[in-house]
C-alpha positions in Angstrom: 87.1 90.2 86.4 88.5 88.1 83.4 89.8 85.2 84.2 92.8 83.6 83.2 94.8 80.5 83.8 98.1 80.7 81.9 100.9 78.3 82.0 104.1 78.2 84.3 107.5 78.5 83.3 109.5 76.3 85.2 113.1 76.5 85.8 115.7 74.0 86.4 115.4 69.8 85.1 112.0 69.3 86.8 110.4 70.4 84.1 112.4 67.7 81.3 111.6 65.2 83.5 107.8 66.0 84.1 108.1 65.8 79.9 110.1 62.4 79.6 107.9 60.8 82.4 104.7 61.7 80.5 106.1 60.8 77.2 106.6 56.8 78.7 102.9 56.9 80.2 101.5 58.1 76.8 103.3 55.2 74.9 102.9 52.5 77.3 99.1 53.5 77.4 98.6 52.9 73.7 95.6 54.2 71.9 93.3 52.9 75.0 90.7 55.8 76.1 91.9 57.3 79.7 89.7 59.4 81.9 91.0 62.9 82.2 92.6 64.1 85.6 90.6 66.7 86.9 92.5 67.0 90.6 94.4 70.1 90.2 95.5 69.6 94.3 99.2 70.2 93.1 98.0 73.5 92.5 96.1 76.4 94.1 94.4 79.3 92.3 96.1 82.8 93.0 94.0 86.1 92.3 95.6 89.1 90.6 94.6 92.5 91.5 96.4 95.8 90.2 95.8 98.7 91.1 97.0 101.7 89.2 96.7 104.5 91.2 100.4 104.9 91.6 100.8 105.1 87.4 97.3 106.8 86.0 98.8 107.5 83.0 100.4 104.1 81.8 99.1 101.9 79.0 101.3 98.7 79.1 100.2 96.3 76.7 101.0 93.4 78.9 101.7 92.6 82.6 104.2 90.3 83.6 103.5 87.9 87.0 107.1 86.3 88.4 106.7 84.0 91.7 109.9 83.0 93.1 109.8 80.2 95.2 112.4 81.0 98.4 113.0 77.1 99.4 113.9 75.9 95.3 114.8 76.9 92.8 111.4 76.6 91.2 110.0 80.0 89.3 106.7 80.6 88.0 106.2 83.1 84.9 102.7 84.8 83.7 102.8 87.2 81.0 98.8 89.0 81.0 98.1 90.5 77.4 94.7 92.5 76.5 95.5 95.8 78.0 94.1 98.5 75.6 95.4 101.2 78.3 92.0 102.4 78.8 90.3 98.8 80.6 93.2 98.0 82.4 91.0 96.0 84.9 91.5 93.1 82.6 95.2 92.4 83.5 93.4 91.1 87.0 93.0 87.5 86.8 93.4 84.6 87.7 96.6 81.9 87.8 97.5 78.7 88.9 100.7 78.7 91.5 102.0 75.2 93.4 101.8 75.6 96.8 104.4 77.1 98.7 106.6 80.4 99.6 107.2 83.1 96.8 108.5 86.5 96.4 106.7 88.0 93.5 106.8 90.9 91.3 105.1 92.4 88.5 106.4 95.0 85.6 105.0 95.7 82.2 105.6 93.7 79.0 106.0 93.4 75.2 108.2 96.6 75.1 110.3 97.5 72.1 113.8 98.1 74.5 113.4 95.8 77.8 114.4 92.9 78.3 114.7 90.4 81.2 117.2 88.5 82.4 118.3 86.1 85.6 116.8 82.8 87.1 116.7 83.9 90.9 114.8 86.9 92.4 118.0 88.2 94.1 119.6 87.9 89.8 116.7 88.9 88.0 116.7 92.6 86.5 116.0 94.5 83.6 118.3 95.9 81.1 118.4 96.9 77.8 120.6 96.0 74.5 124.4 97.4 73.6 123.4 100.4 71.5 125.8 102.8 69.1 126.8 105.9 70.4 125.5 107.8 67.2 122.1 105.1 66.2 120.3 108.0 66.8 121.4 109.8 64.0 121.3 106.1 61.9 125.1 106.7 61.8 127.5 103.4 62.1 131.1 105.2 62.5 132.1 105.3 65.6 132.5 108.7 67.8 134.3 109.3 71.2 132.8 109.7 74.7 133.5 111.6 77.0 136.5 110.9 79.2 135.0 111.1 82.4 133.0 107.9 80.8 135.8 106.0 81.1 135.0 102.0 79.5 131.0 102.9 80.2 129.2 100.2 77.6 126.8 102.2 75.5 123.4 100.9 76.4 120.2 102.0 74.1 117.8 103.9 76.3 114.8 101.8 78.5 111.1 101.6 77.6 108.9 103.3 80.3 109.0 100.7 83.5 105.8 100.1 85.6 106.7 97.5 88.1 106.1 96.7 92.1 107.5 94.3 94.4 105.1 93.4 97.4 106.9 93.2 100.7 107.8 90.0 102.2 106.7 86.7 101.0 103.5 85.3 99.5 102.2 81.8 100.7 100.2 79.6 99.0 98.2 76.7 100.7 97.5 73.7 99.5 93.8 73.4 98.9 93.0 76.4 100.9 89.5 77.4 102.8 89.9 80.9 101.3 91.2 82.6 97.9 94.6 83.7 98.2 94.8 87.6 96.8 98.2 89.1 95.3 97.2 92.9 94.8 100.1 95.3 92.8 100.2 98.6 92.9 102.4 99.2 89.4 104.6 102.9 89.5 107.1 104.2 87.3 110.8 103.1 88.3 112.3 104.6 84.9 113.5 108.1 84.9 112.3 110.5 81.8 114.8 113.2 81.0 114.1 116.1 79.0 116.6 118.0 77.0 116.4 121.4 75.5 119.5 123.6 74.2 118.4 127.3 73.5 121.2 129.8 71.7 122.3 126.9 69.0 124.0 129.2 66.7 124.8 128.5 62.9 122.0 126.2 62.9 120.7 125.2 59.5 117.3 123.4 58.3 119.6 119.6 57.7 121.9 120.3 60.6 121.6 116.8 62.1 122.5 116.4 66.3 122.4 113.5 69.1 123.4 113.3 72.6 124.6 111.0 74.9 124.1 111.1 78.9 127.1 109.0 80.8 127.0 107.4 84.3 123.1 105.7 83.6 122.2 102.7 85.7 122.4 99.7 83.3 119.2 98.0 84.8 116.8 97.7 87.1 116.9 95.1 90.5 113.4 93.8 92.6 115.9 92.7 94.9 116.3 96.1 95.9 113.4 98.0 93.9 116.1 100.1 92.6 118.3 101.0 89.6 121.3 98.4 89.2 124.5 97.0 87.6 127.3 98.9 86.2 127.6 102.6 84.6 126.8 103.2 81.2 126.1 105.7 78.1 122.6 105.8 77.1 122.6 108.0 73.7 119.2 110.1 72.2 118.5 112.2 69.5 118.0 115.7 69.2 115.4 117.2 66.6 115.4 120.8 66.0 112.6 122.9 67.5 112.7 126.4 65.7 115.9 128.3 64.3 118.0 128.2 67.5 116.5 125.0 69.6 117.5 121.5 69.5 115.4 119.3 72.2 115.1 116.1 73.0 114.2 113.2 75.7 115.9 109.6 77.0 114.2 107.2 79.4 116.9 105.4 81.9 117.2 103.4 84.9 118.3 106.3 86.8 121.3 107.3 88.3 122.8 104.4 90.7 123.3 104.9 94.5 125.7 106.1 96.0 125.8 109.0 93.2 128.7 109.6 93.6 129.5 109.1 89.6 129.9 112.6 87.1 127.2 112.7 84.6 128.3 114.6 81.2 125.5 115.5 78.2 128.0 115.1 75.1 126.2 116.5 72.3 127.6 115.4 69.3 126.4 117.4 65.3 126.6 116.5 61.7 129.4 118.8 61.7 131.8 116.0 63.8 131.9 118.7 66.3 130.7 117.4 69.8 130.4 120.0 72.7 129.8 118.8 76.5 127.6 119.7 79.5 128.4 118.7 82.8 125.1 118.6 84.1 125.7 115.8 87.9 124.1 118.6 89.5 121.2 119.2 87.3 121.1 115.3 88.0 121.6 114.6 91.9 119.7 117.8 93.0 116.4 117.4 91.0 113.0 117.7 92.9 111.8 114.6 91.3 114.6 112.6 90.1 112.1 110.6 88.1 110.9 113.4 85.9 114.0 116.0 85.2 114.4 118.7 82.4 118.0 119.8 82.0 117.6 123.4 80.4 120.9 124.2 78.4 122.4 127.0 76.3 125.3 128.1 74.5 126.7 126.0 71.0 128.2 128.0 68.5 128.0 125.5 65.3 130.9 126.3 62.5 129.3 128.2 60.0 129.6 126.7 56.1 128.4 123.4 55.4 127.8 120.2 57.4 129.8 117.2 58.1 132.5 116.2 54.9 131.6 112.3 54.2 135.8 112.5 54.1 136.2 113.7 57.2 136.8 110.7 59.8 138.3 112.6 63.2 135.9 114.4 65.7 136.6 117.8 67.0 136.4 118.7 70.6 134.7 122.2 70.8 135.2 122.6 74.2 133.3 122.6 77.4 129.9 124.3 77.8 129.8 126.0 80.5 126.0 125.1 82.3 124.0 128.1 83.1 122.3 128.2 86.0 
């Protein structure tokens, strides 16, 4: 077990004053030698366990450690680095907690689209930044969604989420008789969608196509271990995969209870023609609505050549109609 000791973040003024208080001592010490304070009785030692039985597959690079403190508004933060996805045994450690009662929760770190946000356990979530409907094509104009999106922000899509949140509430005694054990049991709470469109006719070798998939959660709550926040558009690309395939795959928050929001699959082409799917069903009736592929078929590109730099309006090709 590696052991590590990393440093709180506190919340609120305590911790300015701690500073302010410590800066006075310092300068009314002087230069005069002090014994160091080795009594760490404000704080107790807290052992990390994870277990990773629930996510085989995941390699985060870093754990992330929250202990909410249900009586303040005090908050401590650990962020666990070293995981090479193969010895993940090393996020277990060790940290140091003042005593009290906490809900805590762990997720994965250091991703390239996550980011967290709130002060409270109830507030605190994950969410990602405001994307462009058509960055995956590295494209800056602007393009329409579709109108069952309504105002649906456009959100870029999430980073594969590991996370738990232990039942109940974790107490920590002051100078305890006996260790006090936090075990996690990370498992994936993002939803992987994969995307393939057979029958693409008129296709051609720099035909260039992303998607966008409406009525996404915009983040994910511990509160309630479940997606979160309002509606949005979470666009992906599309790559071609031989002469008549495109295919292509998002990662979201899932689809936010009570489902009772329509899901479209605009599909938008270099050609500024964009064609939709309403795939809700394909959505609210997967086995595993962690894991769902959304089988498609049926775009008949304009034959000739690709999009005309002059060309600013899109063109509505119609519904698709989703085979079954």
């Amino acid at each position: 077990m590696t052991l590590l000791t990393l440093m709180p973040r506190l919340r609120g003024a305590r911790w300015l004053t701690a500073f302010i208080l410590a800066a006075l001592s310092w300068c009314l010490s002087g230069c005069s030698q002090r014994e160091l304070c080795y009594d760490h009785s404000h704080v107790s030692p807290v052992i990390l366990e994870f277990d990773w039985s629930q996510a085989p597959d995941a390699t985060p690079a870093s754990m992330v450690v929250w202990f909410f403190s249900v009586s303040s508004d005090e908050a401590y933060r650990f962020e666990i680095t070293g995981g090479d996805g193969v010895s993940r045994s090393r996020f277990d450690g060790l940290v140091n907690v003042r005593p009290g009662s906490y809900r805590v929760l762990c997720h994965n770190g250091s991703t390239d689209n996550n980011s967290e946000d709130g002060e409270t356990f109830e507030a605190y979530r994950i969410l990602t930044r405001s994307d462009a409907v058509l960055s995956p094509m590295m494209r800056s104009d602007d393009a329409p969604l579709p109108d069952s999106a309504g105002a649906q922000p456009v959100r870029s899509q999430a980073s594969p989420l590991y996370a738990h949140v232990p039942d109940g509430v974790v107490t920590i005694e002051p100078a305890a008789d006996h260790d006090t054990y936090v075990r996690f049991t990370p498992r994936e709470v993002t939803a992987v969608y994969e995307v393939v469109i057979t029958g693409v006719e008129n296709m051609r070798s720099d035909t260039e196509a992303s998607a966008v998939l409406t009525g996404m959660a915009e983040a994910w709550s511990p509160a309630g271990d479940t997606p979160a926040g309002c509606e949005v558009a979470v666009p992906f690309g599309l790559r071609q995969d031989g002469p008549d395939c495109l295919r292509g795959s998002l990662v979201t928050f899932g689809d936010r209870a009570p489902h009772d929001v329509r899901h479209t699959l605009r599909v938008y082409t270099s050609y500024k023609y964009y064609y939709d799917f309403d795939v809700t069903d394909r959505l609210h009736d997967a086995a595993d609505p962690r894991h769902v592929v959304i089988e498609l078929e049926g775009i008949k590109l304009p034959a000739g050549d690709g999009m005309t730099p002059g060309v600013s309006d899109w063109g509505d090709a119609g519904d698709v109609e989703v085979l079954m």
